[in-house]
C-alpha positions in Angstrom: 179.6 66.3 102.8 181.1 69.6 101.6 183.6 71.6 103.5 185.2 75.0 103.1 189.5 73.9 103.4 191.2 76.7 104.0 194.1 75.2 101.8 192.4 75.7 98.5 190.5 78.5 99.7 187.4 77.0 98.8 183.9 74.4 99.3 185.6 71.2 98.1 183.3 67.3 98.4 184.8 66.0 101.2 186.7 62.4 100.7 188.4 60.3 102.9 191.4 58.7 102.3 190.4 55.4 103.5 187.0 55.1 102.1 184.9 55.7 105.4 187.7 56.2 108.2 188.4 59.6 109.1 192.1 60.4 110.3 191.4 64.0 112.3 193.5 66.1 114.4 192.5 69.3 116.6 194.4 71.6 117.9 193.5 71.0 121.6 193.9 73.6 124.7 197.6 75.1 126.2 195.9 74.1 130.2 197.5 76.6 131.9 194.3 78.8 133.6 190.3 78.4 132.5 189.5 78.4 129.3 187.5 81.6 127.9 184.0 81.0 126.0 186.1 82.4 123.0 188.4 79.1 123.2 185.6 77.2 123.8 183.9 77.8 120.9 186.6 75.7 118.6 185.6 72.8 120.7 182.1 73.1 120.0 182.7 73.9 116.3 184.1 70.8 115.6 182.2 68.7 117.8 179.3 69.4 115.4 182.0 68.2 112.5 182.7 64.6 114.3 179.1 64.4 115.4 178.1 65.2 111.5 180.6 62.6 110.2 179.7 59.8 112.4 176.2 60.4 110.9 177.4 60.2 107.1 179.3 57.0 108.3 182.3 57.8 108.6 184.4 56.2 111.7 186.0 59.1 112.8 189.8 58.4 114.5 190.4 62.0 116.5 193.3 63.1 117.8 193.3 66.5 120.2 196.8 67.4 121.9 197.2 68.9 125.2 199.9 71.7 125.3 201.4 71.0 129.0 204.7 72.9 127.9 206.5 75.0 125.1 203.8 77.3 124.5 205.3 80.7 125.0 203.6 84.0 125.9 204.5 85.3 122.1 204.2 83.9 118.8 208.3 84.9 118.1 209.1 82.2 120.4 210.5 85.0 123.3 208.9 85.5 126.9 207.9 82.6 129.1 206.4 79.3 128.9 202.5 79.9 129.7 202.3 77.2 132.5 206.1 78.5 134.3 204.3 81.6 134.4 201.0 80.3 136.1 202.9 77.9 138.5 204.2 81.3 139.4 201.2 83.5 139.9 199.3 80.3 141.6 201.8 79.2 143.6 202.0 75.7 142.1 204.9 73.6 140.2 204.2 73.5 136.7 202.8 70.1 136.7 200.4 70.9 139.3 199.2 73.4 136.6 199.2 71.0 133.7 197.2 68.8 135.6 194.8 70.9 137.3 193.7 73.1 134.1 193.8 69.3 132.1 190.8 68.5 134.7 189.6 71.3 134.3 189.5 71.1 130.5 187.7 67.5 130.5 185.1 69.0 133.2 184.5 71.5 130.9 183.8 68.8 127.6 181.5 66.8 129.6 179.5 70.1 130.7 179.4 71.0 127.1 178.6 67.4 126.0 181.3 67.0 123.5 182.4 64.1 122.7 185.6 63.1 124.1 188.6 62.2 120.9 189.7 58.7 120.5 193.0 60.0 122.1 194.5 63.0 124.3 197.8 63.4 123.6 199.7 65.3 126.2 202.8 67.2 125.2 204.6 66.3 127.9 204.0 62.1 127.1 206.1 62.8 123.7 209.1 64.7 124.1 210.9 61.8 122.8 208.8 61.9 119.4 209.7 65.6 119.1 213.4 65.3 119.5 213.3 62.3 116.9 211.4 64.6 114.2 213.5 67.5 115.2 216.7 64.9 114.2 215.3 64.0 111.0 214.8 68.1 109.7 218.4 68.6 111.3 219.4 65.5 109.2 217.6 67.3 105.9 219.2 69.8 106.5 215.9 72.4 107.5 217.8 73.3 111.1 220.4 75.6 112.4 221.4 76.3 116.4 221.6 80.1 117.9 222.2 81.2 121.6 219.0 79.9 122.9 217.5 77.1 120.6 217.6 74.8 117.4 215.4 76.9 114.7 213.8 76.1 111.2 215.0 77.6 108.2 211.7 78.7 106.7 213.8 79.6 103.5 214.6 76.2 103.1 210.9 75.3 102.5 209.8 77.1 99.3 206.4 76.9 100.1 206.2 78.2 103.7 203.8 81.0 103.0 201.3 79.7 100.5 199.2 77.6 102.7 198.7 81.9 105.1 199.3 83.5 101.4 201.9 85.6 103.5 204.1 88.5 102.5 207.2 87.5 103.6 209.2 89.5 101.0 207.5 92.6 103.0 207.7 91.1 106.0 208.9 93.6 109.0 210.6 92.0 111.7 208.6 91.9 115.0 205.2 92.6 112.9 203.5 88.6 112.5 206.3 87.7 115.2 208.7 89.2 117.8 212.0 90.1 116.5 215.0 87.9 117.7 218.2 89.7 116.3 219.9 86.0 115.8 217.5 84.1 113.8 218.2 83.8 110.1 214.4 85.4 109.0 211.6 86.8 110.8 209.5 83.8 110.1 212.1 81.2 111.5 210.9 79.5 114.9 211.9 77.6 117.2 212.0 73.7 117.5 213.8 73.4 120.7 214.3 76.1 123.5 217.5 76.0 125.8 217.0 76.6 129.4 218.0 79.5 130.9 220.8 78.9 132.6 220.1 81.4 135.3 217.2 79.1 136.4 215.8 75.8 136.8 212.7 75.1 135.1 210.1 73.0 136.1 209.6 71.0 133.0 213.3 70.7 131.1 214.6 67.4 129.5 218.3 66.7 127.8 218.6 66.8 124.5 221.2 66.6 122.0 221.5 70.1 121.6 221.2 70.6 125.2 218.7 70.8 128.0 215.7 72.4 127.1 212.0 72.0 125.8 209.8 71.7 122.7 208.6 74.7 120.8 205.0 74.9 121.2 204.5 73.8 117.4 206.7 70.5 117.0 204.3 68.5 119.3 201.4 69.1 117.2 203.9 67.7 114.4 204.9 64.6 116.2 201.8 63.5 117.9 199.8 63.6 114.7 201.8 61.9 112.8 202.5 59.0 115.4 198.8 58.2 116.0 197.3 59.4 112.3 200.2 59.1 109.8 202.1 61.3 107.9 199.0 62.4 105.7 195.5 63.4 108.0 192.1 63.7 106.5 191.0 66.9 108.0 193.3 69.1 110.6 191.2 71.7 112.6 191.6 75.0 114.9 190.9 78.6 114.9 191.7 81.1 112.3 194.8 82.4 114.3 196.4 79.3 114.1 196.9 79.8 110.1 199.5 82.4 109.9 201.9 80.8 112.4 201.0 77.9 114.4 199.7 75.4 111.7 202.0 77.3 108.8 204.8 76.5 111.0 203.3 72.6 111.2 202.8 71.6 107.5 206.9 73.5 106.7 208.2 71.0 109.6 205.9 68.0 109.1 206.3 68.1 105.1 209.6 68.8 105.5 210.7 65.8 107.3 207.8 64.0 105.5 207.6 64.7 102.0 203.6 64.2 101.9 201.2 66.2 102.4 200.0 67.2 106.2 196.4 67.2 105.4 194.1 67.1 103.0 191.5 69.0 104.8 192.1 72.5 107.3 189.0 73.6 108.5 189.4 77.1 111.0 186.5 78.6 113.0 186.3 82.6 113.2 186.6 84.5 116.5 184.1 85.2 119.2 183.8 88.6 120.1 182.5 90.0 123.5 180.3 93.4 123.3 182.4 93.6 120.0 185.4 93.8 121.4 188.2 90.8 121.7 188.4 88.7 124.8 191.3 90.4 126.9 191.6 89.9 130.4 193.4 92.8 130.1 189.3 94.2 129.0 188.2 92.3 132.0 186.1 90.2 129.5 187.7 86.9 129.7 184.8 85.2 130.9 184.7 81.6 131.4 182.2 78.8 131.3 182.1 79.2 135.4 181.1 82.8 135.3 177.8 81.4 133.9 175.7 79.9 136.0 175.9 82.9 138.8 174.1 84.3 135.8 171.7 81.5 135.4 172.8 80.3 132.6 174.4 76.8 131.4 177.1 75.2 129.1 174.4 74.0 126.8 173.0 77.6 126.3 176.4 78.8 125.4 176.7 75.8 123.0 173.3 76.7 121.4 174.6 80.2 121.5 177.8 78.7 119.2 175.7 77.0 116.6 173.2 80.0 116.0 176.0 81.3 113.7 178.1 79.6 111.1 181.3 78.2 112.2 183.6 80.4 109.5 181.8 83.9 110.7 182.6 85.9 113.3 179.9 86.2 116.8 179.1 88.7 118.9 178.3 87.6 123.0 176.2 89.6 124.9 174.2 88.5 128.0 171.0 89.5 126.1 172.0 87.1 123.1 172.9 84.3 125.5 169.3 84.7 127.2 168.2 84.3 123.7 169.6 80.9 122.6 169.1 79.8 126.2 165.0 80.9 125.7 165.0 78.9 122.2 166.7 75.9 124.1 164.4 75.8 126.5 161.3 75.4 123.3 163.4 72.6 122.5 163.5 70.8 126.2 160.0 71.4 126.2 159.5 69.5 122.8 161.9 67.0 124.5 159.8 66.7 128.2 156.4 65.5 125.8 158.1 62.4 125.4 156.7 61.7 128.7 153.0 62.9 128.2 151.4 61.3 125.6 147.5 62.3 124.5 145.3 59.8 123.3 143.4 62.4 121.0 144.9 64.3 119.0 143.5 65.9 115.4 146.5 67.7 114.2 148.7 66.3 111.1 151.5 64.5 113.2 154.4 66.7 113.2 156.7 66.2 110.5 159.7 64.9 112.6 161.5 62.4 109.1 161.6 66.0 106.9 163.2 68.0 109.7 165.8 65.1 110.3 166.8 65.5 106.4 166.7 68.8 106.2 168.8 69.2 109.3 170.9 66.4 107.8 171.6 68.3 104.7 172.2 71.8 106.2 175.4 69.8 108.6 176.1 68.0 105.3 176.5 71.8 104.0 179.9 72.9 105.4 178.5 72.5 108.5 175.7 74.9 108.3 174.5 75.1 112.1 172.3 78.1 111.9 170.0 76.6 109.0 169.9 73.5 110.7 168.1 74.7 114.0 166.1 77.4 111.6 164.8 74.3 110.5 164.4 72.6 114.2 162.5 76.0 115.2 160.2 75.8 112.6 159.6 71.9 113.4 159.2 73.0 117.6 156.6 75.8 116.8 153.9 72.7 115.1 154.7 70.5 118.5 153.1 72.3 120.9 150.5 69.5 122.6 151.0 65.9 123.8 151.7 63.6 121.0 148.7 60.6 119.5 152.2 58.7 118.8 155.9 59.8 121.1 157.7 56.9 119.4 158.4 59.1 116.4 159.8 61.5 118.4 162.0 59.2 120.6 163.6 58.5 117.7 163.9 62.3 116.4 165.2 63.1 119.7 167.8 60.8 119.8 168.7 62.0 116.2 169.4 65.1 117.4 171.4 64.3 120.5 173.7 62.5 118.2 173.8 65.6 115.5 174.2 68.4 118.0 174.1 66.8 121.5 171.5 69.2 123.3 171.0 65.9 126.0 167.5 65.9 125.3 167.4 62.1 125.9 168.9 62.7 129.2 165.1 64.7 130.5 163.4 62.6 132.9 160.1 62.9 133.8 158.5 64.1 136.6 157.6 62.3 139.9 154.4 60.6 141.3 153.8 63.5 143.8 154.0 65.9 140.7 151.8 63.3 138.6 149.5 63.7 142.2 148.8 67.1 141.7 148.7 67.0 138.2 145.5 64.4 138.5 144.3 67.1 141.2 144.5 70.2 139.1 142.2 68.4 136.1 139.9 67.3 139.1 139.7 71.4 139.8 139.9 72.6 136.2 136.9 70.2 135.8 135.0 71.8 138.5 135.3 75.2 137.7 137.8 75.2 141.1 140.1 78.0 139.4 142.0 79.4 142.8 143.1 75.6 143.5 144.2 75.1 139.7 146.3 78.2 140.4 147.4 77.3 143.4 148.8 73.9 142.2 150.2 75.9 139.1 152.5 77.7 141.2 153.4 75.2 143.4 154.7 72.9 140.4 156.4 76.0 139.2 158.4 76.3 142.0 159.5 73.1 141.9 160.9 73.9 138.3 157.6 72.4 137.1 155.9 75.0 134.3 152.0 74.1 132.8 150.6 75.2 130.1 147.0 74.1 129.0 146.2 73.0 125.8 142.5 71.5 124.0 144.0 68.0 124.5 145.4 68.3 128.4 147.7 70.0 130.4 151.2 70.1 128.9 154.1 70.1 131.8 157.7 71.6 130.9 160.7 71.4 133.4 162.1 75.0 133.6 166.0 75.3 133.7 
C-alpha cells in the first residue's frame, strides 16, 4: 500500500513496524454539540484506510480519543473550555454534555457504518496519564509555570516547526495563535490550565501545580502512547490539526520520549459548503440530522465523501448529494439482484473478480476512492438483469461491504405478498392485460418497490 505522509511530504510504501500489525491513532471528536458533515468526513476518510488495511492483512490496533475536556474555544489556549460553554447554553453540567454528544457521536458511526476503533479513549478516563507525562517534560526540563498554567518551551525542541514547515522566526504574535503577553514565544502552549479562581468548574482535578485541567493536546499524547507505544504506525486527522494540534503532539511526545511519534501522518482536506467554510456563524453547520428532512441518508453523504480523494478539498451542495445518493441507489439495485436470479441469461457474466482488483489497487493507491467506484460504475452499468449465477456476486458484494461498507449485504428481499403480485403482473404482461401490469407497478412502487422489465424477467429494485 502506498500512502501520501505528510511528514516527508511525499507517496512513501507503507511498512509496518511489526510485520502485519498496525499501531493507529485518530484524532477523535471534542463531543460538546453535533458534529457538522465537515467533521464527519475525517471519520469516513479513514474508515476507508482501516477498512483497506484489514484487506491487505494487516491487523489493524486503532485508537480514537474522545476530547470530554481541555479543548478551548482558541488555538492560543485563551477563552473557555468548549463543553463549560455548552453546559452553559444547554443548561446541562459538563458531564451531561460529554456524555450526551459521546452518544451522539457513536449513533452517528453506526449510521455511517464505520467501524468502531479497538478502543475509545475518553480524556476524562486519563487525567492521571497526562499529569505523569507532563512530570516527565517538567523533569527534562521542556516546562515553565505562568499565572494561569504549566507551558512548553517550544524553543527547547529544535525541531518544533519542521514537521508544519512553520515560520516561527516571522512569526507575529496572535497570527497561528492568540497572543498571551506571559508566555515565553508565540508558539508555547499550554499543558495544564489553572482554574479560575473566580469560579468552580465542572470538570477540575488537583495537580501538582494546582487545580486545574489538561490542555486539549497532552491527552492525545498520553493516551497514544499508553495503548500504542511510544512509536505509532500511522497517526491521522484533518489538515488543521498540522500546524498546531499534532505539531504541538510529536514536540511533547518526542520530547519526553526520545522516539519518533509516528512513522506515518495522514490528513484529509476540508469540506466546503456552497464554497464557503462550515460556520455556524454562515448558518451552514449542517449536521447528519438535517439530512433525512431532506430525504437523504448517512450512506449518501458517505458515498458523497469517497467521490473525491481524501487529500483534496469538496464542495457540498444539495444537488451534489442527490447525485452520489442517485449512483448509490445503481449500486443497491445491483445489490437487491442477489435475490432474483434468471435461469437464462446470454450475456458474458459480469466481470465481478477484475472489478475487485481493480478496486483493490485503486485503495491500495493512497487511498484512491474516486477511481475505485469509477471502476464499480463501470462494473454496475453491465449488471442490469437477473443473474444465470448470484453466487459470484454474493461474494463481490460482501467484498465491497468490507472495502467501503455501503451495507449492501444488509438488503433483504422482498415479501411473499410482493412475490404475489409479482407472479400476477407476468400473468397480465402475458396476456396483453397492460392497465393491471400498471396498476400493480404502482402499487409496488408505493410500497418502495420500483420494476423495471428486462428480455429475461422483471427486475425489482427497493427505492430509498
Amino acid at each position: 500500500m502506498k500512502l501520501y505522509n505528510t511528514r516527508t511530504r511525499q507517496v512513501d510504501d507503507f511498512k509496518a513496524i511489526h510485520d502485519k500489525q498496525v499501531s493507529l491513532y485518530t484524532c477523535g471528536p471534542t463531543v460538546y454539540d453535533h458534529l457538522h458533515l465537515g467533521n464527519w468526513v475525517s471519520y469516513i476518510r479513514w474508515d476507508t484506510l482501516v477498512r483497506s488495511l484489514s484487506l491487505d492483512g494487516y491487523r489493524v490496533n486503532r485508537v480514537m480519543n474522545i476530547t470530554d475536556v481541555g479543548h478551548l474555544v482558541s488555538d492560543g489556549d485563551e477563552g473557555e473550555d468548549k463543553l463549560e460553554k455548552s453546559a452553559r447554553r444547554e443548561g446541562k453540567t459538563a458531564w451531561e454534555i460529554a456524555e450526551l454528544y459521546t452518544k451522539d457521536f457513536f449513533d452517528g458511526m453506526n449510521s455511517l457504518n464505520l467501524l468502531p476503533p479497538t478502543r475509545y479513549v475518553r480524556a476524562t478516563e486519563h487525567i492521571n496519564e497526562q499529569l505523569i507525562l507532563i512530570k516527565m517534560l517538567e523533569q527534562k526540563g521542556f516546562t515553565y509555570k505562568i499565572s494561569d498554567g504549566i507551558y512548553f518551551d517550544t524553543a527547547k525542541f529544535p525541531t518544533y516547526a519542521d514537521f508544519a514547515h512553520l515560520e516561527l522566526s516571522d512569526q507575529k504574535a496572535g497570527v497561528r495563535i492568540e497572543a498571551n503577553p506571559e508566555k515565553k514565544h508565540p508558539s508555547d502552549f499550554a499543558l495544564w490550565k489553572f482554574s479560575p479562581l473566580s469560579e468552580k468548574r465542572n470538570m477540575e482535578w488537583d495537580s501538582p501545580w494546582g487545580k486545574g485541567f489538561p490542555g486539549w493536546h497532552i491527552e492525545c499524547s498520553a493516551m497514544a502512547m499508553k495503548y500504542l507505544g511510544p512509536t505509532l504506525d500511522i497517526h491521522t486527522g484533518g489538515i488543521d490539526h498540522i500546524p498546531v494540534h499534532h505539531t504541538n503532539e510529536i514536540a511533547q511526545s518526542e520530547a519526553a520520549s526520545g522516539q519518533r511519534l509516528a512513522n506515518f501522518w495522514l490528513h484529509n482536506n476540508f469540506l466546503m459548503i456552497d464554497g464557503r467554510k462550515i460556520s455556524k456563524s454562515l448558518g451552514n453547520g449542517i449536521t447528519l440530522q438535517d439530512l433525512e428532512p431532506k430525504g437523504f441518508y448517512p450512506l449518501d453523504f458517505k458515498m458523497f465523501v469517497l467521490q473525491s480523494h481524501y487529500r483534496s478539498a469538496s464542495n457540498f451542495t444539495w444537488k451534489n448529494l442527490q447525485g452520489a445518493k442517485n449512483r448509490l441507489s445503481d449500486l443497491n439495485a445491483v445489490a437487491d439482484l442477489r435475490w432474483q436470479q434468471s435461469a437464462v441469461y446470454d450475456l458474458p457474466p459480469p466481470p465481478f473478480e477484475q472489478a475487485r482488483d481493480d478496486i483493490s489497487d485503486a485503495l491500495n493507491d493512497d487511498l484512491n476512492t474516486p477511481l475505485a467506484l469509477s471502476y464499480l460504475s463501470k462494473l454496475t452499468e453491465t449488471v442490469s438483469a437477473p443473474l444465470q449465477n448470484v453466487s459470484r456476486l454474493n461474494s463481490f458484494l460482501e467484498f465491497l461491504d468490507q472495502a467501503l461498507g455501503f451495507r449492501l449485504l444488509d438488503r433483504a428481499d422482498i415479501n411473499d405478498d410482493q412475490k404475489a403480485l409479482l407472479a400476477k403482473r407476468d400473468l397480465a404482461r402475458g396476456s396483453n392485460d397492460w392497465a393491471a401490469a400498471d396498476q400493480i407497478r404502482r402499487q409496488l412502487n408505493t410500497e418502495g418497490v420500483a420494476l423495471r422489465d428486462t428480455p429475461v424477467g422483471q427486475v425489482w429494485a427497493r427505492v430509498s
